[in-house]
C-alpha positions as CSV (number, residue, x, y, z in Angstrom):
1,X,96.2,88.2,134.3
2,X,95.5,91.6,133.1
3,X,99.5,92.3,132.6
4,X,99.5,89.1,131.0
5,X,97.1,89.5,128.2
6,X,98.7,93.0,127.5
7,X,101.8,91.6,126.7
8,X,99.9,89.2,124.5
9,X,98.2,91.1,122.6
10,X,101.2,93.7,122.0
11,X,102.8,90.4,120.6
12,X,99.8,89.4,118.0
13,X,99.6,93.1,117.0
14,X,103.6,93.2,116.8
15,X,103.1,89.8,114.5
16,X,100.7,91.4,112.0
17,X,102.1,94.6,111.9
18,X,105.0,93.2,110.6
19,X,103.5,90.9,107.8
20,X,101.1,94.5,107.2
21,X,103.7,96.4,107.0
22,X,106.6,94.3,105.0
23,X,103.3,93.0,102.7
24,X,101.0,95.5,102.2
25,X,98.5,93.2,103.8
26,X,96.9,91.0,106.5
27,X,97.0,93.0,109.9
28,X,93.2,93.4,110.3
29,X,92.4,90.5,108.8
30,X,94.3,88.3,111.1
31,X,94.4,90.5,114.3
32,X,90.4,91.1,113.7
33,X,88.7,87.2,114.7
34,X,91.9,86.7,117.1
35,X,90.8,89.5,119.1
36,X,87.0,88.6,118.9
37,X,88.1,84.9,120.4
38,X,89.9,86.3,122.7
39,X,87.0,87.9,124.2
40,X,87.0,91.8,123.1
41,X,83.7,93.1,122.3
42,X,83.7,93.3,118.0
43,X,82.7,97.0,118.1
44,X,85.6,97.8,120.2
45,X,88.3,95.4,118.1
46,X,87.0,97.2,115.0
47,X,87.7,100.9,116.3
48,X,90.7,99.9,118.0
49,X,92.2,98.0,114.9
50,X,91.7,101.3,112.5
51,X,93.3,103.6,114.9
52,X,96.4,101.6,115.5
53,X,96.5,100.7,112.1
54,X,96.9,104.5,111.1
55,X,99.6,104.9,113.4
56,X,101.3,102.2,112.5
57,X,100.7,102.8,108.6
58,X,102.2,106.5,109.7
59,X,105.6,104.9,110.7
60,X,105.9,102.6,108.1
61,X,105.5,104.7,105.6
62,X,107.9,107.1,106.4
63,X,110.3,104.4,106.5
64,X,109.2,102.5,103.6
65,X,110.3,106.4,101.9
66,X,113.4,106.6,103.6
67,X,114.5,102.9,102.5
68,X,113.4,103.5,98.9
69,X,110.8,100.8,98.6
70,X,108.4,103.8,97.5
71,X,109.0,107.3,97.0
72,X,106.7,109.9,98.3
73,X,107.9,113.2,97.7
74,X,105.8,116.1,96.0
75,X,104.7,115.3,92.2
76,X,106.1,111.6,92.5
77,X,103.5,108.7,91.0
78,X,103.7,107.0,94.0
79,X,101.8,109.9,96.1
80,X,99.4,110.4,93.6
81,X,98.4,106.6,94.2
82,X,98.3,107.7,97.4
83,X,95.5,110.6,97.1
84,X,93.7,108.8,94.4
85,X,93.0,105.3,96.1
86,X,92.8,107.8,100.1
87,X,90.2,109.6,98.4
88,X,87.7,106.8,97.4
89,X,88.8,104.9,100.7
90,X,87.0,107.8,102.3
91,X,84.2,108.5,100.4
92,X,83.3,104.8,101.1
93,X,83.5,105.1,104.7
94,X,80.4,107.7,104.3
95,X,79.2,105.8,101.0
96,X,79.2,102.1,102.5
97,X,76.7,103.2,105.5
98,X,73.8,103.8,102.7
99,X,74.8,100.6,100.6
100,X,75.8,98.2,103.3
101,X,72.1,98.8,104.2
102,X,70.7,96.8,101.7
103,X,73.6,94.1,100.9
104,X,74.2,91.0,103.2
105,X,77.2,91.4,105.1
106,X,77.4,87.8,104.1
107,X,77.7,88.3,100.7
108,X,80.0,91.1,100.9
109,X,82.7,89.3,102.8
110,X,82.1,86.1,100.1
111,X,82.8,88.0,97.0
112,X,86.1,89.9,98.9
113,X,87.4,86.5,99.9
114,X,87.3,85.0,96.2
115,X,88.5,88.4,94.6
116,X,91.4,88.0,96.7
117,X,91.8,84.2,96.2
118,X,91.9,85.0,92.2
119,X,94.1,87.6,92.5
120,X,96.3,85.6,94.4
121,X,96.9,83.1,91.9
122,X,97.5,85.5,88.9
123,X,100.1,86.6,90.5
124,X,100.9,83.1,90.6
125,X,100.8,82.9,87.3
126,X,102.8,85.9,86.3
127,X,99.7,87.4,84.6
128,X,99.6,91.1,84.6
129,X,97.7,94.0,82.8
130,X,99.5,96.9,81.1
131,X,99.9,99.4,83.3
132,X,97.8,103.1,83.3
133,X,96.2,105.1,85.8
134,X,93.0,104.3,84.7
135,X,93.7,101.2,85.9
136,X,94.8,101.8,89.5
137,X,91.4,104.4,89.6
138,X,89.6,101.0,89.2
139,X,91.4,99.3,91.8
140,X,90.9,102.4,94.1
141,X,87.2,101.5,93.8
142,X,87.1,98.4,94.6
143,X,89.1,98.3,97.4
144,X,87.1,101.6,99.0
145,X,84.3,99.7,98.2
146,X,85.6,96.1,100.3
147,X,86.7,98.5,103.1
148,X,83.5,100.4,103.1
149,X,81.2,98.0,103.4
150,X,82.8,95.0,105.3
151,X,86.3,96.6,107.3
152,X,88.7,94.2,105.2
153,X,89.9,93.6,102.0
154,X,91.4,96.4,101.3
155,X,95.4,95.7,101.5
156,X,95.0,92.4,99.6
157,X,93.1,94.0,96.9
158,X,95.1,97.4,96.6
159,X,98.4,95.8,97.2
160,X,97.4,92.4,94.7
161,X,95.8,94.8,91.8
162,X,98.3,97.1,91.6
163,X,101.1,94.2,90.9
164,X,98.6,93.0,88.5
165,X,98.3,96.0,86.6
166,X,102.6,96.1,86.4
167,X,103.7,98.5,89.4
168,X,107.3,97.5,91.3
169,X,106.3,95.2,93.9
170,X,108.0,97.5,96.7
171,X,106.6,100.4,95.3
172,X,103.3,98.7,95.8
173,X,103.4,97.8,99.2
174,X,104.7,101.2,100.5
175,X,101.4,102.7,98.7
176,X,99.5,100.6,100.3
177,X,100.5,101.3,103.6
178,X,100.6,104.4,103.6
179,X,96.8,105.0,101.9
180,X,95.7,103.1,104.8
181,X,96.4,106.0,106.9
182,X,93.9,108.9,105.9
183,X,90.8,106.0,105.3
184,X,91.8,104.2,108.6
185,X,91.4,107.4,110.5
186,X,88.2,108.5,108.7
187,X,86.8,105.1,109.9
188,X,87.5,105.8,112.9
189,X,86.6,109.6,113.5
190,X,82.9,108.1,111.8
191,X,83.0,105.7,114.3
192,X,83.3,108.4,117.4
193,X,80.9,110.8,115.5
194,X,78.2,107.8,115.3
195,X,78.5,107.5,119.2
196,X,81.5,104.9,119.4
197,X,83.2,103.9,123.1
198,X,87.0,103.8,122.9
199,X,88.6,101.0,124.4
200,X,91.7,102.4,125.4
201,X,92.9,99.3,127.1
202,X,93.0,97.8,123.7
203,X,94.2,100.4,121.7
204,X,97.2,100.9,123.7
205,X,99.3,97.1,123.5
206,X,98.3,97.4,120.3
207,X,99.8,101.0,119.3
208,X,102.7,99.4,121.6
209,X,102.9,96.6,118.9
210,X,102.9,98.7,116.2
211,X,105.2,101.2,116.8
212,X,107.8,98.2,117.1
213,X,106.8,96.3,114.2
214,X,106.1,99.1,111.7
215,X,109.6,100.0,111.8
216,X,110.8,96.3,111.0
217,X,108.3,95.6,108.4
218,X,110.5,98.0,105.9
219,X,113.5,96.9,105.9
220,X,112.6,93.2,105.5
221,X,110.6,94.3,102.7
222,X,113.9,96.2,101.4
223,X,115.9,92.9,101.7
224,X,113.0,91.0,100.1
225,X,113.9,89.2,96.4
226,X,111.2,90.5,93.8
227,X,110.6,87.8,92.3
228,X,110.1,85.9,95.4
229,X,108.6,88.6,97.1
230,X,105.7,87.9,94.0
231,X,105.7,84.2,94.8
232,X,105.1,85.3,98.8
233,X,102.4,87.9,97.7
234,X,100.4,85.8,95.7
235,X,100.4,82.7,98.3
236,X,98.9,85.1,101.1
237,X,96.5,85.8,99.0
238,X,94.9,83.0,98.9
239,X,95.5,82.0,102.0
240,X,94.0,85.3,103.4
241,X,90.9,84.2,100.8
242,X,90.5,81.1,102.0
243,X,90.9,81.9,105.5
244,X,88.1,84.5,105.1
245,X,86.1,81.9,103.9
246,X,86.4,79.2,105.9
247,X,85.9,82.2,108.7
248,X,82.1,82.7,106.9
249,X,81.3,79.3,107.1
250,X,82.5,77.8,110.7
């Protein structure tokens, strides 16, 4: 039984690692409640999510370079979407414990879920800002700010807004995985400082899937059409919204 359920779970976090990493989107958001019905305590699904997630994000990125779906060497734009939306990803891990105080999680997860939902269907709609970096600054904030206070919502909203506000799809994606890194492991070194337990026997299948699937999710997002790669984007979207959602109120 215990073998069993190893093998399973490397397959779900194999699964969303590869819609994560090829997207820009969706691993904890899926691979979160799965885990939790599944039986593993939430505290432990949480901690165990961010840390595979940054080793995973680690991989991918360096492929997602290597492919040429973003480019990350010194003085490129893409890495300076990299520092500016890591940077406010970790202030909010520190910032979120004050704030989250006083908010209803409730709430929180509500206004994520319908931000994405919306953003989903300008895509949709082939709506888009100008671009500037002014711009992406804003969605730096409120993406630190979903991932600060709830856990989620930040690779719908980074990955989403910076489509919206005219970056290359591919490009988008790649700077969204990799940003994941640094805040991912801030989470999680918070999490130890503030006491956490590591489950080790969850972190492992799921570093197992990830490994595997973070070096597939590239290429198919290399093979992937732009303009149907938009189309794709913007229906997860709002299917990860309205998932959410429906998550709140079941």
């Amino acid at each position: 039984m215990i073998l069993s359920m190893f093998f399973i779970v490397v397959f779900l976090s194999l699964v969303a690692e590869i819609i994560d990493s090829s997207l820009g989107m969706g691993y904890g958001t899926l691979l979160s409640p799965i885990l939790i019905a599944m039986g593993f305590p939430p505290i432990l699904v949480v901690s165990s999510i961010l840390l595979s997630q940054a080793g995973g994000g680690v991989i991918a990125s360096i492929f997602h370079h290597k492919l040429k779906n973003s480019n990350f060497s010194l003085k490129s734009n893409d890495l300076k979407f990299v520092f500016m939306i890591s940077i406010m990803g970790i202030f909010a891990v520190v910032f979120a414990m004050l704030v989250s105080i006083s908010i209803p999680v409730l709430y929180v997860k509500l206004y994520i879920s319908v931000l994405v939902i919306v953003m989903g269907v300008i895509i949709l709609l082939k709506f888009h800002f100008k671009f500037s970096f002014k711009k992406i600054f804003f969605i730096s904030i409120i993406s630190a700010f979903n991932k600060g206070l709830s856990g989620g919502g930040f690779g719908p909203v980074v990955t989403g807004g910076q489509i919206i506000t005219g970056k290359e799809v591919k490009s988008a994606i790649g700077v969204t995985t990799f940003s994941e890194v640094p805040i991912c492991l801030a989470a999680f070194i918070t999490y130890l400082i503030a006491g956490g337990v590591i489950g080790w026997y969850l972190i492992i299948p799921l570093l197992v899937g990830v490994i595997i699937a973070s070096t597939i999710g590239p290429y198919i997002t290399k093979k992937m059409d732009v303009k149907k790669t938009k189309i794709v984007l913007g229906i997860l979207l709002i299917l990860l919204g309205t998932w959410s959602i429906i998550k709140l109120v079941t």
